[in-house]
Structures are given as C-alpha cells and as structure tokens.
DRENLOPA-496045 format. One record per residue (C-alpha): residue number from 1; x, y, z. Coordinates in nm, 3 decimals. Layout:
<nodes>
+-------+---------+---------+---------+
| tilum |      px |      py |      pz |
+-------+---------+---------+---------+
|   NUM |       X |       Y |       Z |
...
+-------+---------+---------+---------+
</nodes>
This chain:
<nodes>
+-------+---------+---------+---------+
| tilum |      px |      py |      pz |
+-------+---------+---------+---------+
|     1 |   7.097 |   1.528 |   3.398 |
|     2 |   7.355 |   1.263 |   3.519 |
|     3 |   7.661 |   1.177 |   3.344 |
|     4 |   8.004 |   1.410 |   3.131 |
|     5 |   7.860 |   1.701 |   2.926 |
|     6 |   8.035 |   1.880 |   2.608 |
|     7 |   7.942 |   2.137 |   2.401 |
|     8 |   8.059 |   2.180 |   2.054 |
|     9 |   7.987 |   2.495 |   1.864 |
|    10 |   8.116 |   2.424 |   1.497 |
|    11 |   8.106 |   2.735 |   1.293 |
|    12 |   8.011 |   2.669 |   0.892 |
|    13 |   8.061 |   2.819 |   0.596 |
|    14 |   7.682 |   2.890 |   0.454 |
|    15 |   7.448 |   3.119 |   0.583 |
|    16 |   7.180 |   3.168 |   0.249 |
|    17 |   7.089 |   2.844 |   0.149 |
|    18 |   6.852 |   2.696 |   0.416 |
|    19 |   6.827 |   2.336 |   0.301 |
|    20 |   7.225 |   2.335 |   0.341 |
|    21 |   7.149 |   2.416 |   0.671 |
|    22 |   6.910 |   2.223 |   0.784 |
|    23 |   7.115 |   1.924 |   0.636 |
|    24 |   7.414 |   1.983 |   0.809 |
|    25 |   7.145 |   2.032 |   1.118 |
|    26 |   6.967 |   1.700 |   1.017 |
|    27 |   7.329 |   1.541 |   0.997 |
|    28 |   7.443 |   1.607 |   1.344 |
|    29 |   7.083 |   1.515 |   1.481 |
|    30 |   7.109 |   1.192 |   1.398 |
|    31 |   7.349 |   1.053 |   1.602 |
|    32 |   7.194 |   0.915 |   1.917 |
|    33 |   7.287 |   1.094 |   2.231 |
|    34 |   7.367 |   1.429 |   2.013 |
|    35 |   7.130 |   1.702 |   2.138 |
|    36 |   7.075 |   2.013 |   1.967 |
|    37 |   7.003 |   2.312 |   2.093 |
|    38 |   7.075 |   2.583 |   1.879 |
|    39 |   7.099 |   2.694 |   1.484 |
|    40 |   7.191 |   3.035 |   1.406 |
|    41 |   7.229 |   3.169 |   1.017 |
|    42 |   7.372 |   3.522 |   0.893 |
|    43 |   7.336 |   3.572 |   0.552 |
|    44 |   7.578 |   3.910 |   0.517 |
|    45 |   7.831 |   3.682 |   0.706 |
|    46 |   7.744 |   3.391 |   0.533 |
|    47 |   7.800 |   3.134 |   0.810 |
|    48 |   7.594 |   2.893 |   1.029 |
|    49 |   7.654 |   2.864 |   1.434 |
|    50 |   7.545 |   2.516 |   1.581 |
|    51 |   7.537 |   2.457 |   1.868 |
|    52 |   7.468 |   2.096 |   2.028 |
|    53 |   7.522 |   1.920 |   2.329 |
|    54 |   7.576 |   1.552 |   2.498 |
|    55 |   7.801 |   1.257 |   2.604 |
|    56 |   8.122 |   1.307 |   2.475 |
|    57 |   8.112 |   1.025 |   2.248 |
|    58 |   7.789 |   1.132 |   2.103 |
|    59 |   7.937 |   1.474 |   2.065 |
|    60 |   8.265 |   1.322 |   1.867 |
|    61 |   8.049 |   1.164 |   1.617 |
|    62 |   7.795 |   1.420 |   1.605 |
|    63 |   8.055 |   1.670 |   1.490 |
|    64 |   8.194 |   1.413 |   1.241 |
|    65 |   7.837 |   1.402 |   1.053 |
|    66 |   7.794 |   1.763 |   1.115 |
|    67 |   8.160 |   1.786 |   0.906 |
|    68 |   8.107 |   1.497 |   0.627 |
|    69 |   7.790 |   1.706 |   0.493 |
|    70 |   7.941 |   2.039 |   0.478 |
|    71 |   8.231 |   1.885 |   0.280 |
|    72 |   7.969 |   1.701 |   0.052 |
|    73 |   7.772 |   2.048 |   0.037 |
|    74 |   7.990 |   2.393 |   0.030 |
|    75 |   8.230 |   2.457 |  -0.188 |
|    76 |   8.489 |   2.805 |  -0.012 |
|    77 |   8.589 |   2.841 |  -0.395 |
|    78 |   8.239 |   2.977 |  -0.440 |
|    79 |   8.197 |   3.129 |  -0.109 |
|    80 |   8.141 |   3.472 |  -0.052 |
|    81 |   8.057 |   3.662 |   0.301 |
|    82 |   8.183 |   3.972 |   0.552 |
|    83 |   8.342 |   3.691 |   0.818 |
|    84 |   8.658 |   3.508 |   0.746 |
|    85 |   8.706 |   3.152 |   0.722 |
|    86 |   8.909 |   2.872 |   0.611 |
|    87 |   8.722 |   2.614 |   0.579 |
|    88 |   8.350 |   2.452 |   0.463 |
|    89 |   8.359 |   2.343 |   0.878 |
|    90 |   8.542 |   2.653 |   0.997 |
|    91 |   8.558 |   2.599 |   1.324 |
|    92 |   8.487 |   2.371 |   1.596 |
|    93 |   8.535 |   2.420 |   1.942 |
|    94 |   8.471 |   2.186 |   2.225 |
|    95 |   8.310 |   2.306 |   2.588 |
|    96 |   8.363 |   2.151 |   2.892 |
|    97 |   8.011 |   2.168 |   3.067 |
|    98 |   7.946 |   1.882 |   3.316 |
|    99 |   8.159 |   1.673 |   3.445 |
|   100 |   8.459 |   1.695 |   3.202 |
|   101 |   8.797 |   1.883 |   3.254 |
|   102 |   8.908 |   2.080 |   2.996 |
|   103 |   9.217 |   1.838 |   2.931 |
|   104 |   8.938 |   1.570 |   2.869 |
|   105 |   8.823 |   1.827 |   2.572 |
|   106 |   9.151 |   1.907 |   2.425 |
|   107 |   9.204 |   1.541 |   2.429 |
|   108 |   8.862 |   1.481 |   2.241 |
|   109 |   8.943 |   1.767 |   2.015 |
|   110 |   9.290 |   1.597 |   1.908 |
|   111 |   9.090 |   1.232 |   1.841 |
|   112 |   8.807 |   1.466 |   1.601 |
|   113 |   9.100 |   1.646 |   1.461 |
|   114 |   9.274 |   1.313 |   1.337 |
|   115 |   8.928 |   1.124 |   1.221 |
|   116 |   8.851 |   1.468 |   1.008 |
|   117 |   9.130 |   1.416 |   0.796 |
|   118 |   9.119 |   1.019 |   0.791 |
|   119 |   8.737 |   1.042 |   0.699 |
|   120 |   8.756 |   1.362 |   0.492 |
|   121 |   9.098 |   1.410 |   0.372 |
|   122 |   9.031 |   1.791 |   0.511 |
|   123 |   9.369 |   1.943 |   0.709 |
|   124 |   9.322 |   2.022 |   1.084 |
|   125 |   9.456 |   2.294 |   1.251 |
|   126 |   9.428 |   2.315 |   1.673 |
|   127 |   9.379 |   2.629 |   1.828 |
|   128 |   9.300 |   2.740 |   2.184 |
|   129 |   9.363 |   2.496 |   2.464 |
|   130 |   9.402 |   2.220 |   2.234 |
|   131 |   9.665 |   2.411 |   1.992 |
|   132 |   9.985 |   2.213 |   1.929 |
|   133 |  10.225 |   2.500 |   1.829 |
|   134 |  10.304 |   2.832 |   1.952 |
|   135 |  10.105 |   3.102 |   1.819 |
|   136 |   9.826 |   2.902 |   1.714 |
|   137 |   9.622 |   2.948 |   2.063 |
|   138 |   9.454 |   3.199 |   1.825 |
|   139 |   9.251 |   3.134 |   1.587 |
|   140 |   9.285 |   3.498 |   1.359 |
|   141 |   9.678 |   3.357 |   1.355 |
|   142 |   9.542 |   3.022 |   1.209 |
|   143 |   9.284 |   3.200 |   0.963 |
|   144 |   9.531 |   3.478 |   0.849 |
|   145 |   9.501 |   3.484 |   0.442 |
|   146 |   9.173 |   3.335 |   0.425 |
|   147 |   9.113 |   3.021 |   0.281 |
|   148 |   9.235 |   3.156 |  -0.072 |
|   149 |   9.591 |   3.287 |   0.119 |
|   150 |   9.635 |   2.962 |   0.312 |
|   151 |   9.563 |   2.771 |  -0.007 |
|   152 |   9.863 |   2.894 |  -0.159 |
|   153 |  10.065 |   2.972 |   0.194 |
|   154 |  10.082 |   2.599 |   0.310 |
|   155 |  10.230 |   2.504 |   0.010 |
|   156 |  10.529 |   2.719 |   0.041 |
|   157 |  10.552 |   2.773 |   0.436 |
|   158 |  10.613 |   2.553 |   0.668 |
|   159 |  10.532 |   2.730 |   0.936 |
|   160 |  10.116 |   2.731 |   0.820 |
|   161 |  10.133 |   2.418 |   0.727 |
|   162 |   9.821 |   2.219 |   0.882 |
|   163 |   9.852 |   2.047 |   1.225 |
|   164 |   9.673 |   1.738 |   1.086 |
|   165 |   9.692 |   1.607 |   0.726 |
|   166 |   9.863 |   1.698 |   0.408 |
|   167 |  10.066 |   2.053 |   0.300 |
|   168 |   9.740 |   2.072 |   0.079 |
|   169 |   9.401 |   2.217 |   0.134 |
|   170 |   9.082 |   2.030 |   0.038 |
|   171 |   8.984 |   2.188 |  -0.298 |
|   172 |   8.636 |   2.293 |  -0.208 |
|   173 |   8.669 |   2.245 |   0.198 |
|   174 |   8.981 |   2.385 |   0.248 |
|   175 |   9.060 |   2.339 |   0.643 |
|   176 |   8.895 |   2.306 |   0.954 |
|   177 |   9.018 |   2.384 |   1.312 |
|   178 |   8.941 |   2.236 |   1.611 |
|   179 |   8.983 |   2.332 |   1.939 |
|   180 |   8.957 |   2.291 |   2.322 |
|   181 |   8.847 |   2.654 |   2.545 |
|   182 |   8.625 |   2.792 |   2.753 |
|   183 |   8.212 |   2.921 |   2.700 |
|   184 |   8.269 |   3.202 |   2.441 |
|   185 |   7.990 |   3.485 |   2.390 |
|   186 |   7.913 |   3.569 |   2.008 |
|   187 |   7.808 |   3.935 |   2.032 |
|   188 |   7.771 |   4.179 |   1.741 |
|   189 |   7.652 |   4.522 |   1.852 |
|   190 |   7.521 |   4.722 |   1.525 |
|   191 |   7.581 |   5.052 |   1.492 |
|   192 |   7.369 |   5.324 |   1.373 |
|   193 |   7.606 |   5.412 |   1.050 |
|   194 |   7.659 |   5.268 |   0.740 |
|   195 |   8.038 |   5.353 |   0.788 |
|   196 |   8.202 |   5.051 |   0.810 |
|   197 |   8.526 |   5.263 |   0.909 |
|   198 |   8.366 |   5.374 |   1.259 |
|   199 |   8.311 |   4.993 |   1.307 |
|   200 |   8.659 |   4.906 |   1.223 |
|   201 |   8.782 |   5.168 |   1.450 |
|   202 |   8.580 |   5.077 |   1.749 |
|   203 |   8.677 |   4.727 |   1.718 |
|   204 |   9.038 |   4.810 |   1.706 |
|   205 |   8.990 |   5.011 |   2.009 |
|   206 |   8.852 |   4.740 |   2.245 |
|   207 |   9.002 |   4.423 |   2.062 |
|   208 |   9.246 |   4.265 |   2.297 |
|   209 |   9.491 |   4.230 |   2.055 |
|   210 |   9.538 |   4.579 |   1.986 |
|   211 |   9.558 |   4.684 |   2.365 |
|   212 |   9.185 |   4.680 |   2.427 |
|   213 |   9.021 |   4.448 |   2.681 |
|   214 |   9.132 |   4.089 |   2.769 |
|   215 |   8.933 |   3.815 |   2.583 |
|   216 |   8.808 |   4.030 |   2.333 |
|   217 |   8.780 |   3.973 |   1.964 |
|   218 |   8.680 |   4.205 |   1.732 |
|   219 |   8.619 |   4.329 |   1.384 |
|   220 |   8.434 |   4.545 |   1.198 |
|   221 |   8.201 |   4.445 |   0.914 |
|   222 |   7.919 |   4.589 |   0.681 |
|   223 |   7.558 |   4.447 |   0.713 |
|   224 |   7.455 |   4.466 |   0.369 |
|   225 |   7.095 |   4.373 |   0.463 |
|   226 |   7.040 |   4.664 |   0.684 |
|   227 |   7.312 |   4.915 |   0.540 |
|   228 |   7.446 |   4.882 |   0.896 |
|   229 |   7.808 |   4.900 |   1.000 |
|   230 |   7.866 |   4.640 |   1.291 |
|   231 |   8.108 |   4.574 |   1.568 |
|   232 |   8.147 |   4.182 |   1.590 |
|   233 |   8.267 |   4.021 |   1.882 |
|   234 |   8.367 |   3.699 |   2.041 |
|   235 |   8.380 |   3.718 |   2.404 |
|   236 |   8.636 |   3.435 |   2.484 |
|   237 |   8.600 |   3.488 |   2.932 |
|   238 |   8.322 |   3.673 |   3.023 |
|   239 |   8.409 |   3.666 |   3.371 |
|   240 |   8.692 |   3.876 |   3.306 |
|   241 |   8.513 |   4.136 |   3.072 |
|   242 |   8.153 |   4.086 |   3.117 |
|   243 |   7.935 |   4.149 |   2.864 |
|   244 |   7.783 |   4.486 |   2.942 |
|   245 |   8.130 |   4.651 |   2.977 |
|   246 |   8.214 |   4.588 |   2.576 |
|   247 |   7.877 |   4.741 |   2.548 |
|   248 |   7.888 |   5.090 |   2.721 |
|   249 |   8.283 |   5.065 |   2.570 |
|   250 |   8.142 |   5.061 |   2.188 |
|   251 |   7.903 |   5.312 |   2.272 |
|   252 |   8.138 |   5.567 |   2.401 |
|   253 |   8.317 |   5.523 |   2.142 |
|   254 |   8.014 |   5.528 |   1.871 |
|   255 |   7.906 |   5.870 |   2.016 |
|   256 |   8.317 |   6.014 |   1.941 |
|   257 |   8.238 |   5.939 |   1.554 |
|   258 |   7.873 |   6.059 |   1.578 |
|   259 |   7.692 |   5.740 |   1.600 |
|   260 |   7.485 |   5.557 |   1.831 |
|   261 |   7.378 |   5.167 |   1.914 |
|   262 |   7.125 |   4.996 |   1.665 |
|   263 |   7.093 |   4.726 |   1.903 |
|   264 |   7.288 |   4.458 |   2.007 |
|   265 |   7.245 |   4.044 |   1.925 |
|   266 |   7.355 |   3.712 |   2.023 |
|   267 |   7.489 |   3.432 |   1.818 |
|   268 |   7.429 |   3.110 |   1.993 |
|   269 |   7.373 |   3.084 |   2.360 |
|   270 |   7.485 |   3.214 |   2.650 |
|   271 |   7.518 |   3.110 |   3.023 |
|   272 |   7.284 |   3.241 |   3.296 |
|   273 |   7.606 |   3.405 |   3.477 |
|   274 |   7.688 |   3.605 |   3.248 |
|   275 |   7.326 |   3.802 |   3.195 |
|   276 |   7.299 |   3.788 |   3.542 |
|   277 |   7.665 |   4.013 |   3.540 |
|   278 |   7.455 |   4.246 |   3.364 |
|   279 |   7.114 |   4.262 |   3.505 |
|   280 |   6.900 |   4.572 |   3.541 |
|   281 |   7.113 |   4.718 |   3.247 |
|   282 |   6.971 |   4.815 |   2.924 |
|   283 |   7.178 |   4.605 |   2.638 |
|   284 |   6.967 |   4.682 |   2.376 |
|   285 |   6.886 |   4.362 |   2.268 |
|   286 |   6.730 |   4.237 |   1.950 |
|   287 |   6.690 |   3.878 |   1.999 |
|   288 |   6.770 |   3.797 |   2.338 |
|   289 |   6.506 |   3.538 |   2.428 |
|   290 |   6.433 |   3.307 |   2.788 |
|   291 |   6.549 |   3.029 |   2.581 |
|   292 |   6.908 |   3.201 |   2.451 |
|   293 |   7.041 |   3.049 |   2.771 |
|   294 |   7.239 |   2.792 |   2.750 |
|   295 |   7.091 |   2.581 |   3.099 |
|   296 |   6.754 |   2.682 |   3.009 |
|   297 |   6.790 |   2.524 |   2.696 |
|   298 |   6.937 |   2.217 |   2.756 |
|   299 |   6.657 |   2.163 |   3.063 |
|   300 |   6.429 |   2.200 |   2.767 |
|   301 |   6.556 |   1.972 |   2.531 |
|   302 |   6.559 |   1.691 |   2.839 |
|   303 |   6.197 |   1.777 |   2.942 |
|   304 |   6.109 |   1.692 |   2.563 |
|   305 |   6.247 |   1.357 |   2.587 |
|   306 |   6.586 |   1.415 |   2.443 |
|   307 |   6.819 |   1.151 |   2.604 |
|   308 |   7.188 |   1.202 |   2.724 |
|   309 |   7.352 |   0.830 |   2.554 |
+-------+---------+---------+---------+
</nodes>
C-alpha cells in the first residue's frame, strides 16, 4: 500500500436518524486521502462507529469534518440511548497501523485535540496513550456523570475539568475525547434473558476493573429492540485476552443465572490475528462477515481505486 497508515474510530452520538449518519459519513469522505471502511449504527445504544483509514494528515482532517457535522447535527441535551457518552463526537481514538509508532499517534491525537476546540469551541479530554493526567488513561474515568454530570462537574471541580478548552461544556456537544491506543475489539455478546441484572452481573465478573480479565471493558445493557439483555465489551489487547476466552467466560457464567448465548456481534472491524486466535471455535456469530476484517477491507477499498494521499 506504501506509505504511514492510521486508523481512527470516532464513536458518535446518533444511532436512529440515518441521514445524520450518512452526513457525518459523507463529511469524513470527502477529504482526499480519507478512506472509509466501515459504518456501524445501534439504535438501543444510540451511537454510530466509523471507522476510516489513511495518511495521517488525511486522517487529521478527516476526523475534523467527521466532528464539525456532528456538532452542527446532534444535540446530547436531546439524546437518549443504553451507552454512555459525553459528547455529540464521543470518542476518537487513533490506531497506529503502518508505518507509524504509537508516539506518532498520541502526538496526532494532541494536534486534533487542540484544532477541535479552536474550530468548534468543544472541550477535549485525552485518554489512553495520549492522556495528559493521571487517571484519565481510562476513558469510564473521563465519562463518569455523563454528559449531564460533567456539565455541571467541570464547573465546580477542577479535577474534571477538560484537558483542552474552557471549564464549560458545549451546550448541545458537550465534550469529545481523543486518544492514542492500540486495535480495540467492540464485542457485545447477547444473552438469552431479558434480565438486564444477569448482564450487569456477568460484566462485573469479567470487567478488568472489577478483578476480571486484563483489557476488558464491560457493561451490561438492555436491547430494547429484541427484549434482550446484553454483555457489551471493548476488548482493548486481544493478544492478552483473546476473543474467544470472554466468550466461553460469559457463557459460564450465563448458564449460573439460567441463561444461555443469543449470539455474539462485532462493532467495527477486527484484525485477521485475532479470529485466527479463535479458529475452529464456535462464537456464535451474527454478523461476522469476510469483509469485518480489518486487512481485508482496506485491500478492498485500494482494489476499488481508493488512493492513500
């Protein structure tokens, strides 16, 4: 493919309305050199997962226009869904894929973080690799409160106050972080229950921060849609759990409540290593597809005439 490639995975706040979507999509399409490879909607979350790849100039402005429209179309103070955020661009991560260092991505992360807030007037927070304060490596420390709690938090607390910009979220935006770490895994496994309380107990169980496994994040949440409780997960390393040991974990742990596996689902992409980790074993998957993987699909988008700029 020749030349640095970053991935950027920004995380926004609207998941029903389509043509908000496909704007913010449209947005971060347009910038020469930006390639995208992946859009991913929940509507009982409420969110959007992009996922796009390229130089890492491209990338920096691609994320830019990818922000400026969800500030121009979602407002949090009418936002309602099952996943926490903080902000109209919740979160936005940057990859190293090709030819970049991770300290060249915390680096690019700092330079979006600062052109957010002089473009947008919208606070920045850093998390992960790129985080500029203790305790804000994670991003459920950041996102504590919700965008309603930090509202009224960073006006009184120094200690949330933004990393970027103003004691003062954007009125409709609120705050966006941006970070700097490794390939992370979206995985929700769904759960054959409508007991949200099972979910919430499995995902305590395996959750990292609660004595689980390492690089796991978890919650539990209701699908409304399907009257379907579901374990939620981000998968941070999957080289140190792999992906089909959270799987036989929640359904051990299903089966002590009385409940089984739905199926389980990706959000976004994921690398070729990590389902080849779990070959020949039965994930139950609902939408794994050839092209959910992350090389395959960025070979694709070159053979179609997509240009790295």
């Amino acid at each position: 493919m020749g030349g640095p490639i970053v991935e950027c995975v920004p995380n926004f706040s609207e998941g029903r309305n389509a043509a908000a979507v496909e704007a913010i999509a449209r947005a971060i399409r347009s910038v020469p050199g930006a390639i995208l490879l992946d859009c991913e909607t929940d509507a009982d979350h409420n969110r959007c997962v992009i996922t796009f790849a390229g130089a890492p100039e491209a990338v920096l402005e691609g994320a830019l226009a990818g922000v400026a429209k969800a500030v121009e179309l979602i407002d949090l103070t009418k936002h309602r869904g099952a996943h926490p955020r903080i902000g109209a661009a919740d979160v936005m991560p940057f990859v190293p894929i090709e030819g970049v260092t991770m300290e060249e991505c915390v680096r690019l992360a700092w330079r979006v973080g600062e052109e957010i807030w002089r473009r947008f007037h919208v606070p920045v927070y850093f998390y992960e690799a790129a985080a500029r304060r203790s305790g804000r490596e994670r991003l459920e420390n950041i996102r504590r409160g919700q965008f309603e709690g930090l509202r009224d938090a960073v006006r009184t607390d120094p200690e949330r106050c933004p990393d970027v910009g103003d004691a003062e979220l954007h009125p409709t935006a609120g705050a966006t972080v941006v970070g700097a770490r490794k390939f992370l895994i979206a995985y929700n496994i769904n759960l054959t229950t409508a007991d949200a309380g099972i979910a919430k107990r499995i995902a305590r169980s395996i959750r990292a921060s609660s004595g689980g496994f390492p690089c796991v994040k978890a919650m539990g949440v209701m699908l409304a849609s399907r009257n379907l409780a579901q374990v939620s997960m981000n998968l941070t390393d999957f080289e140190t759990t792999p992906i089909h040991v959270v799987f036989d974990a929640v359904k051990r742990e299903a089966a002590r409540y009385g409940a089984g596996v739905a199926g389980s689902e990706l959000i976004g992409l994921i690398p070729r290593k990590a389902l080849e980790m779990a070959a020949g074993l039965d994930l139950q998957w609902e939408n794994l597809r050839p092209d959910s993987v992350l090389e395959q699909r960025l070979a694709d988008a070159i053979a179609r005439g997509d240009r790295m700029k």
